[in-house]
C-alpha positions in Angstrom: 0.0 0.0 0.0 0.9 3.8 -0.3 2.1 5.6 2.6 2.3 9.1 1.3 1.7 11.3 4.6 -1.1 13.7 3.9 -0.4 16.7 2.1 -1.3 19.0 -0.5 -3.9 17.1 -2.7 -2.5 18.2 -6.1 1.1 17.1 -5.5 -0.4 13.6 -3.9 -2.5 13.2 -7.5 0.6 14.0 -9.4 2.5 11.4 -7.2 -0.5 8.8 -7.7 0.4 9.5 -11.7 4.0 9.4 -12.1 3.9 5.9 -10.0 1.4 4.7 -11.9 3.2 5.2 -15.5 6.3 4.2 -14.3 5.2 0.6 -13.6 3.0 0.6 -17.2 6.4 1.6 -18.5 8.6 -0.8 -16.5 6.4 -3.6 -18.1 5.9 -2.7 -21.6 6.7 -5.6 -23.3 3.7 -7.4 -22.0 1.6 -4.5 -24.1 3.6 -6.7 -27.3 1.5 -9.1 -29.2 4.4 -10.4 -30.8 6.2 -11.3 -27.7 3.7 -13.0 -25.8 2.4 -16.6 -25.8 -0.7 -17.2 -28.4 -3.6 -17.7 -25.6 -2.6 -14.0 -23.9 -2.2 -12.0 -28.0 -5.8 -10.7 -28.1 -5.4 -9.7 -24.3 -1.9 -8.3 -25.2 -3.5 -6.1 -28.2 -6.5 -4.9 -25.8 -3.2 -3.8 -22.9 -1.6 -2.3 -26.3 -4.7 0.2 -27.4 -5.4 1.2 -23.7 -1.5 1.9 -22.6 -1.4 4.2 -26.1 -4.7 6.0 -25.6 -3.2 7.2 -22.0 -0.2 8.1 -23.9 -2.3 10.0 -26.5 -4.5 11.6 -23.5 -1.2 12.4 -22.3 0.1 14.8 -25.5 -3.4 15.9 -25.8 -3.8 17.1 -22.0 -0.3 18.5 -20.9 1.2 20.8 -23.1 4.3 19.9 -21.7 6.3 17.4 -23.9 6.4 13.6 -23.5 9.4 12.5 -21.6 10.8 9.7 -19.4 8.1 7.0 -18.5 5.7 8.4 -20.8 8.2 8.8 -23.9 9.5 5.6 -23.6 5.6 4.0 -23.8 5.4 5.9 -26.6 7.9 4.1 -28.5 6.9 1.0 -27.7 3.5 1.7 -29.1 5.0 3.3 -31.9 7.4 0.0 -32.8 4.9 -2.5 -32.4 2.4 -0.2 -34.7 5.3 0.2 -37.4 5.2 -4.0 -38.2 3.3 -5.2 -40.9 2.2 -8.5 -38.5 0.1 -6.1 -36.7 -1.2 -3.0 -38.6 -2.0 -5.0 -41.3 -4.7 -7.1 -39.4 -7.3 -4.3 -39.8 -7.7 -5.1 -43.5 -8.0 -8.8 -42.4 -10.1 -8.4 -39.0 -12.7 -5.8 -39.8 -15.1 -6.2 -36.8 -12.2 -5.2 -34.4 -11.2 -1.8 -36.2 -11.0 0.2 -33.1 -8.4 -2.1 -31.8 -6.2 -1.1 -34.2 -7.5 2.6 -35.0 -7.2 3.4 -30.9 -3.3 2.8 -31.8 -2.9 4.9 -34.6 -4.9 8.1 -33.1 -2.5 7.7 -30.3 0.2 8.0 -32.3 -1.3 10.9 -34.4 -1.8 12.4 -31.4 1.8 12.4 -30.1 3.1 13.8 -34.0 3.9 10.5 -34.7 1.8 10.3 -37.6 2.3 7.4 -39.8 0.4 7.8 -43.8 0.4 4.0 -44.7 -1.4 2.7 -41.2 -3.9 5.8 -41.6 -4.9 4.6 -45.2 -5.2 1.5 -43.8 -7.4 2.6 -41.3 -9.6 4.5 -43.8 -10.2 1.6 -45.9 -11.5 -0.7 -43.4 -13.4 2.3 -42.3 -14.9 2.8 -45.6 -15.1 -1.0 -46.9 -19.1 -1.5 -45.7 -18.6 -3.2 -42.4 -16.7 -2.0 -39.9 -18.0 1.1 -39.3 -21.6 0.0 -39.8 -22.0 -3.2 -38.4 -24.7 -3.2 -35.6 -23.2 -1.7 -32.5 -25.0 -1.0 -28.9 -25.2 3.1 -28.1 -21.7 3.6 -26.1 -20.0 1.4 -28.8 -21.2 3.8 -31.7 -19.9 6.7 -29.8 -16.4 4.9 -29.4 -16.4 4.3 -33.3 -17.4 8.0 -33.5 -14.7 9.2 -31.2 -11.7 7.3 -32.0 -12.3 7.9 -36.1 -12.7 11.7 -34.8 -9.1 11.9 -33.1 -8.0 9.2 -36.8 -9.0 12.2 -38.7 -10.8 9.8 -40.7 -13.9 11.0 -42.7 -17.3 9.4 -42.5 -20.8 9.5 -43.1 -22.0 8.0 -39.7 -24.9 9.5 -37.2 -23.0 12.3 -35.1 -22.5 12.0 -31.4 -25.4 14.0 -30.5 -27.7 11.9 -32.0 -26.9 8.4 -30.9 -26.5 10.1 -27.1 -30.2 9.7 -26.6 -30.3 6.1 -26.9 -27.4 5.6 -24.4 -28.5 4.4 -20.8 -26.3 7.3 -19.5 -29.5 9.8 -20.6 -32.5 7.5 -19.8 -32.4 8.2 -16.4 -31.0 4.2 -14.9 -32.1 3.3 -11.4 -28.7 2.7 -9.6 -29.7 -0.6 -8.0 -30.1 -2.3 -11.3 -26.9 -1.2 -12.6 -24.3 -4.5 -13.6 -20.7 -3.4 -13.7 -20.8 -3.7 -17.5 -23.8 -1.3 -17.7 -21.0 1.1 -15.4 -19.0 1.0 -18.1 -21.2 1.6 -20.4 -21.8 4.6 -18.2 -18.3 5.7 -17.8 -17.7 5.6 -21.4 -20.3 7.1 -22.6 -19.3 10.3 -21.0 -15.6 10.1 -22.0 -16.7 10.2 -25.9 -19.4 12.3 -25.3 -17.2 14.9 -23.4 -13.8 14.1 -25.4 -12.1 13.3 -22.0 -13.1 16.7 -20.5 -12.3 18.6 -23.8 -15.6 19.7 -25.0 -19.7 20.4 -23.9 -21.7 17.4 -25.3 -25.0 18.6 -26.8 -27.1 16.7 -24.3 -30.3 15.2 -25.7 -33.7 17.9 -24.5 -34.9 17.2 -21.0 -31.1 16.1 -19.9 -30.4 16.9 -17.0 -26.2 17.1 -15.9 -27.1 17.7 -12.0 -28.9 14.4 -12.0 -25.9 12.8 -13.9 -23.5 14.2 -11.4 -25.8 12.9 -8.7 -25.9 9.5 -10.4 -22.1 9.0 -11.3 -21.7 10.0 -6.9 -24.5 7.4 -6.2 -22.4 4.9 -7.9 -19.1 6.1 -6.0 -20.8 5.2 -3.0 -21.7 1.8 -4.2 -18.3 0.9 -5.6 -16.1 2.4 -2.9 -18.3 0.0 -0.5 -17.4 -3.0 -3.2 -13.9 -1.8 -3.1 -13.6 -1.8 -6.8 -10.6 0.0 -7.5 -11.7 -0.1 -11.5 -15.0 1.4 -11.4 -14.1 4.1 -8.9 -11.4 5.3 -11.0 -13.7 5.6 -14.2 -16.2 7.5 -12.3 -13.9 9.7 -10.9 -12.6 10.4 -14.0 -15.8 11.3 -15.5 -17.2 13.7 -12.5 -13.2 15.6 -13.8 -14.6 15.2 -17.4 -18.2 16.9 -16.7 -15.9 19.4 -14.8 -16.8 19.1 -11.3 -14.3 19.5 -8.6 -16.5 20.2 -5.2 -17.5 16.5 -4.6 -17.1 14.5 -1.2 -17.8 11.7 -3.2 -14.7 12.5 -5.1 -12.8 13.4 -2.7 -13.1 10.0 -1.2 -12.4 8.0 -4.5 -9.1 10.2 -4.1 -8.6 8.5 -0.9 -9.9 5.4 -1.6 -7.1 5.3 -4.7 -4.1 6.7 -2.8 -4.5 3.9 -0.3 -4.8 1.0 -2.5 -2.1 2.2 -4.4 0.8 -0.1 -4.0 4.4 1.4 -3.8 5.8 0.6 -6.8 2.5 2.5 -8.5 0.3 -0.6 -9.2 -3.7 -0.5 -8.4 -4.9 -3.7 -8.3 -8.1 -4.7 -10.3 -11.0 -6.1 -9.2 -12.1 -10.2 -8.5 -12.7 -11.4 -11.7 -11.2 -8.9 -14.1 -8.7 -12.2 -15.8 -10.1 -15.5 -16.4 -8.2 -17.9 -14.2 -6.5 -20.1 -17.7 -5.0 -16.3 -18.8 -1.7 -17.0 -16.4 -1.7 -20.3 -16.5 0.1 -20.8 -13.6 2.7 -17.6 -14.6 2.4 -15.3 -11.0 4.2 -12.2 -12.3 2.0 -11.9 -15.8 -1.5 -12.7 -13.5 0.5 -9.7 -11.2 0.2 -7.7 -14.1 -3.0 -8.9 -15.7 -5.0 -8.0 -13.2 -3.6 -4.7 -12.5 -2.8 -2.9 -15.8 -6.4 -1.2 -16.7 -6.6 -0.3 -12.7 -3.4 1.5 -12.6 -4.0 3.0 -16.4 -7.1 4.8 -15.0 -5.7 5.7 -11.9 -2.9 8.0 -14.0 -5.5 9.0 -16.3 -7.9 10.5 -13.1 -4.6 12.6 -12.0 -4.4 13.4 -15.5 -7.6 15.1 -15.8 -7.6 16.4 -12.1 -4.0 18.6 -13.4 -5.0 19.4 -17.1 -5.4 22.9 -17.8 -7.5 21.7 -20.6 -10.0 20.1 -19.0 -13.3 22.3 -18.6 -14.0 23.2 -15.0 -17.4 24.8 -14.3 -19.6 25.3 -11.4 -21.3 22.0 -9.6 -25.0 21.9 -11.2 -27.6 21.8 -9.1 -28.7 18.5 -8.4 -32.5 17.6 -8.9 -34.9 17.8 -5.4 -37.6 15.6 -6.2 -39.9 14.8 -3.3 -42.2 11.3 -4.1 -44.7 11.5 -2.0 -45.9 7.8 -0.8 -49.0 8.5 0.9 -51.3 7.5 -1.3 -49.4 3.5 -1.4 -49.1 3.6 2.0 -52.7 4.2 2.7 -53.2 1.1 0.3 -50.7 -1.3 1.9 -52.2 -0.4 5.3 -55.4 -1.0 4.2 -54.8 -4.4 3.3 -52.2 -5.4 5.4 -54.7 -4.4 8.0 -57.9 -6.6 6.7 -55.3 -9.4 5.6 -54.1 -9.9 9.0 -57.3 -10.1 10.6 -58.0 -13.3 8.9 -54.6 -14.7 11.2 -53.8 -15.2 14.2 -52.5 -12.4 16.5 -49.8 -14.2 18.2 -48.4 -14.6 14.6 -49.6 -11.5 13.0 -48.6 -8.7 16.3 -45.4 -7.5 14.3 -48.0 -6.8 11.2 -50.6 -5.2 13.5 -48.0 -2.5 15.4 -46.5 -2.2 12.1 -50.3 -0.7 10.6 -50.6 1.4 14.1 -47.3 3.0 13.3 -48.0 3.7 9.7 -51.7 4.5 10.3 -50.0 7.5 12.7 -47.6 9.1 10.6 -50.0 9.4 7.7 -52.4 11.2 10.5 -55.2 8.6 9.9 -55.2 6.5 13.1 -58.7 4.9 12.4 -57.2 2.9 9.6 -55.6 0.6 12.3 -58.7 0.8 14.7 -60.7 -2.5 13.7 -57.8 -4.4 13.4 -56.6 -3.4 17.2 -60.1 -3.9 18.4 -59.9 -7.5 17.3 -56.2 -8.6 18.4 -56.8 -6.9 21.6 -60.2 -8.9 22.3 -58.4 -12.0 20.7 -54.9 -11.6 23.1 -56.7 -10.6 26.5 -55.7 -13.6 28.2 -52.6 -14.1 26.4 -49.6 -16.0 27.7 -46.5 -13.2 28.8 -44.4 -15.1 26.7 -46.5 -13.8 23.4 -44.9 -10.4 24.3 -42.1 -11.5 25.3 -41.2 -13.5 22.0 -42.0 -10.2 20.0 -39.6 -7.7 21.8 -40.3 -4.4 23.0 -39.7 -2.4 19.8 -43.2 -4.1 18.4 -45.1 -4.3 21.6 -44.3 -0.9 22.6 -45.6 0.3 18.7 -48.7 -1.4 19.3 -49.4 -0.5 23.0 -49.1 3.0 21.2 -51.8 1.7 19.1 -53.9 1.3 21.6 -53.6 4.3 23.7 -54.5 6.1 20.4 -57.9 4.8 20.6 -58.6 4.3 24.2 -58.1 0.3 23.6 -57.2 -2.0 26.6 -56.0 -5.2 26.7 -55.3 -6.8 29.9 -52.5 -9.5 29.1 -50.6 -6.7 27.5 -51.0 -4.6 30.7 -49.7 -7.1 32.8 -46.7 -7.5 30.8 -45.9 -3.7 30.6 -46.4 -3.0 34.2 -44.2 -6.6 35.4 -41.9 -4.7 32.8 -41.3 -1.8 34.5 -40.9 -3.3 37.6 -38.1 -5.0 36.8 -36.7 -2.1 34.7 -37.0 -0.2 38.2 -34.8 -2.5 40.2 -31.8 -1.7 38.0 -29.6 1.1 38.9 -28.2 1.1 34.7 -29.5 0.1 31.8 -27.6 -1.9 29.1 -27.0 0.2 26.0 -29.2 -2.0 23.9 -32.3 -1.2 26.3 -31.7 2.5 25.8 -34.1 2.8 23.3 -36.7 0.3 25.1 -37.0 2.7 28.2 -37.7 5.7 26.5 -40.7 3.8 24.6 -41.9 2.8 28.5 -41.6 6.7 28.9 -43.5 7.2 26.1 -46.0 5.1 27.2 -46.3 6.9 30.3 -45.4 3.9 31.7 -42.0 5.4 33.7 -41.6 9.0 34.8 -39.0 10.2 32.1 -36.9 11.7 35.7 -36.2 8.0 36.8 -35.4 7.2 33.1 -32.7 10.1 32.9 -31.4 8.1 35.9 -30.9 4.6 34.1 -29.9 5.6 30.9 -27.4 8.7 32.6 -24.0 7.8 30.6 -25.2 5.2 29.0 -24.8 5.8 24.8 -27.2 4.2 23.0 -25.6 2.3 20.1 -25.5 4.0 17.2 -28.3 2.5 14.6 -26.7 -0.1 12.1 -28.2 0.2 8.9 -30.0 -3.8 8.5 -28.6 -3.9 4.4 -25.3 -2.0 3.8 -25.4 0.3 0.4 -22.6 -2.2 -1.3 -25.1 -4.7 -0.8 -28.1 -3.2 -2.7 -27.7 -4.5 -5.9 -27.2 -8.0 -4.7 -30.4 -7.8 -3.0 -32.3 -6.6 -6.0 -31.1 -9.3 -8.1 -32.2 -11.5 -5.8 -35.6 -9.9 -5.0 -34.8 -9.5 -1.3 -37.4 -7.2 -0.9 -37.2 -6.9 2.8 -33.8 -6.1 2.8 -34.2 -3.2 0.3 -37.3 -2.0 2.9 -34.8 -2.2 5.4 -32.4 0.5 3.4 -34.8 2.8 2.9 -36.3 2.9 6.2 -32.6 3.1 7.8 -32.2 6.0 5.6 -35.1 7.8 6.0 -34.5 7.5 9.9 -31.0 8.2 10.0 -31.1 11.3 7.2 -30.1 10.8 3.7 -33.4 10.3 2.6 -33.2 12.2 -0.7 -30.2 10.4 -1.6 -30.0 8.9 -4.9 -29.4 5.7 -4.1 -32.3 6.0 -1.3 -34.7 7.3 -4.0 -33.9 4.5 -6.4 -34.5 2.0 -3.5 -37.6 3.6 -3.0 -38.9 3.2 -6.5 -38.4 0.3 -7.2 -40.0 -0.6 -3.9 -43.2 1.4 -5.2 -43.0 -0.2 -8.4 -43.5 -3.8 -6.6 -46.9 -2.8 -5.2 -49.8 -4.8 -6.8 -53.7 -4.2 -7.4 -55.4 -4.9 -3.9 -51.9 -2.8 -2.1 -49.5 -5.4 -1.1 -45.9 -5.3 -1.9 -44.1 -8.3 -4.2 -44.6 -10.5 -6.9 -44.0 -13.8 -5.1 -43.6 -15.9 -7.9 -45.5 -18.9 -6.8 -48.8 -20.9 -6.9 -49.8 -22.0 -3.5 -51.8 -19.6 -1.9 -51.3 -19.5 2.0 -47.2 -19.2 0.5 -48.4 -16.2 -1.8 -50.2 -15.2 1.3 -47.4 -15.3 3.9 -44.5 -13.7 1.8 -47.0 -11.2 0.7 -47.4 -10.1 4.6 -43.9 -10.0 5.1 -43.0 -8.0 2.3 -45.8 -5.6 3.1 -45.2 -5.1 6.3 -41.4 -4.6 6.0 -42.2 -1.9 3.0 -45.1 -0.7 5.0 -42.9 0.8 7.7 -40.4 1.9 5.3 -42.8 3.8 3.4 -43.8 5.4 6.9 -40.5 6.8 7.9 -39.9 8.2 4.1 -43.3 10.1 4.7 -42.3 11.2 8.5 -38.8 12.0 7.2 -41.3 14.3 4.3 -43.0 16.2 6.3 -40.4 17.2 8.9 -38.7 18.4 6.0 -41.4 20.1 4.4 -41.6 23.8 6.3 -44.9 24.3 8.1 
């Protein structure tokens, strides 16, 4: 690891870049197709066009001349592109033009111009296939971008007008987003922005505040994956849109300092080299799996010094406000009439969890009938009914209760034999913090004797049930609950207008069905659908409650 003492920023960037090119440049000859065994050529050739087009960046960015590390890339780049064994391929391997046309712009770039491997270029370019064979959005503007920099004429769709197919302006949800479609993300803004270079004409109704806020949601989620890769290529975009005032960015900063090793490598992520690509060879797998990493790495310190590079004011980011009442009234509603159909000693967690939500929409008598009917049903109820569910769900629907002048004599048993015992105590446990302030609530225990229990005890601070690196995981997966979990975490604990929050959300809301209840279970046998429909419910039900508290307090009265 790097253990640069903290400094000035710019200098520690510039250090982060000058290690970096110095170990692409110490292993060179692995960028040469000719030297390496036949299984690792195509890899070699991919290494080659992304070691030049940092090179190319490089003469295009600092006005300063190539020298040392840099220079001497060059000419390796420039030696293997001179040998008929490799420029020639283009006119034999048409479908993988930019391989080849990546290495000449490079060289272009750095006045290294070379006449026969342009007109090579320009005949594959213009022979009917390789420029127009089917190609997804961020692949056309790749085409478009490297033949730009080739100087190479065509008759192809501009950037502008493929831009509005990409998934960069069609507004993703960041949960659903597969590293590949980060990529697709990432790149998309290079081409479109020429590294930094130039103002896209964004497609009508884009908005660059939301694409800021969505390249930061995704810095969130891969600095909590760890993935060196992907939080390079979205730092380097946030430089290309021109934004410099980002936490988010700041951390990536960190987050690449510190996994940068001392001889300049930044290791890739799991995954990044199928396991037969060494075979066995320690030092090329070293290098394998660290190359693009530590080629991105110098290109973000790149873009962070380049003079060229547009700088411009944050944009505003986008304040939506969803409002959720009108689904939460729904799942309440039937969580309520679908749980009077159960049993209570099953169903108590579903009951409190309509009391809560029936409160903070302001609409208590949505709960009433179904408290009525558990408190009848649990008069007599065993202690160890309250007991099993914990005091976090008795306590909710206790409050329930109180609400509508409802008693219920088991429960009052239980909550007074409950603050007995809580009296005995001189402390409280951290965990039971939170449990004596709902007694207090209650009315159950003067809040005076309460100050006394809980005086110097620190309540642990609230662990969010699904960590944000997790998210996506748990919408592939359909783990609804766990999802519900974020949002309501989130919503509690603050950054409920977060991107990443607001995502959740949606695609929480988009999981609601006809009668109100939350999931698509996937299965036949009623009292399952049943079941995993409740759960779901009732986990999004209280989710949906604290984004509407968390609404209004933010809302000025």
């Amino acid at each position: 690891m790097n253990t640069t003492q903290p400094g000035d920023g710019s200098s520690q960037r510039r250090a982060v870049e000058t290690r970096a090119v110095a170990w692409l440049a110490a292993r060179r000859h692995l960028i040469d197709p000719a030297e390496v065994a036949t299984g690792r050529v195509l890899f070699a050739r991919k290494a080659l066009i992304e070691t030049a087009f940092l090179v190319g960046l490089r003469a295009r960015l600092d006005p300063e001349p190539l020298d040392g590390d840099y220079a001497a890339l060059l000419d390796q780049v420039e030696q293997i592109a001179a040998r008929p064994s490799y420029r020639e391929l283009v006119a034999r391997d048409e479908a993988a033009l930019l391989l080849y046309a990546g290495t000449y712009a490079a060289l272009r770039l750095c006045g290294r111009e070379d006449p026969e491997f342009r007109q090579l270029i320009t005949q594959a370019a213009a022979g009917g296939y390789a420029a127009v064979f089917e190609r997804i959005p961020y692949r056309q503007l790749d085409l478009l971008h490297t033949l730009e920099l080739c100087g190479v004429p065509h008759a192809l769709p501009a950037v502008d007008e493929v831009l509005p197919f990409t998934l960069l302006c069609n507004g993703p949800n960041v949960l659903k987003l597969t590293d590949r479609d980060i990529y697709a993300l990432t790149h998309t803004l290079f081409y479109a922005t020429d590294f930094g270079l130039r103002e896209p004409r964004w497609p009508q109704g884009f908005d660059p505040g939301a694409a800021v806020e969505l390249l930061e949601a995704l810095l969130v989620l891969t600095l909590g994956q760890e993935n060196a890769d992907l939080v390079g290529e979205l730092l380097c975009c946030l430089l290309c849109l021109g934004v410099r005032d980002s936490g988010e960015a700041r951390r990536a900063w960190e987050f690449l300092s510190a996994t940068q090793e001392a001889d300049g490598r930044v290791n890739g992520p799991p995954g990044v080299v199928h396991p037969g690509l060494a075979d066995g060879d320690d030092a090329y797998r070293h290098w394998a799996t660290g190359y693009h990493t530590t080629i991105v790495a110098a290109l973000a310190a790149l873009l962070d010094r380049s003079p060229r590079v547009v700088r411009r004011p944050r944009p505003p980011a986008p304040k939506p406000r969803p409002s959720v009442e009108q689904p939460l009234r729904r799942a309440v509603q039937w969580l309520a009439d679908t749980s009077l159909h159960h049993t209570p000693e099953t169903c108590l967690p579903a009951a409190a969890a309509v009391a809560h939500a029936a409160e903070a929409l302001g609409e208590p008598e949505l709960a009433r009938p179904l408290l009525l009917d558990f408190a009848a049903r649990l008069a007599d109820a065993d202690a160890d009914i309250w007991q099993r569910n914990g005091m976090e769900v008795v306590g909710e629907f206790a409050s329930g209760l109180r609400a509508h002048g409802i008693t219920c004599a088991s429960l009052d048993l239980f909550l007074k034999s409950t603050v007995a015992a809580v009296e005995l105590l001189d402390r409280v446990p951290p965990q039971a913090v939170a449990n004596v302030q709902r007694l207090v609530g209650l009315g159950l225990l003067p809040a005076q004797r309460a100050a006394a229990l809980t005086d110097g005890v620190a309540a642990p601070s609230l662990t969010p049930e699904t960590a944000v690196a997790d998210l996506p995981g748990a919408w592939k997966n359909y783990h609804l609950g766990h999802i519900a979990g974020f949002v309501r975490d989130s919503a509690r604990t603050g950054p409920a207008q977060h991107r990443i929050t607001r995502d959740a959300l949606s695609f929480l809301l988009a999981q609601q069905d006809a009668c109100g209840a939350f999931g698509r279970p996937a299965c036949d046998d009623p009292s399952d659908r049943e079941r995993t429909l409740m759960s779901w419910t009732q986990s999004t039900v209280t989710a949906l409650a604290a984004v509407h508290t968390a609404r209004d307090a933010a809302v000025p009265g």
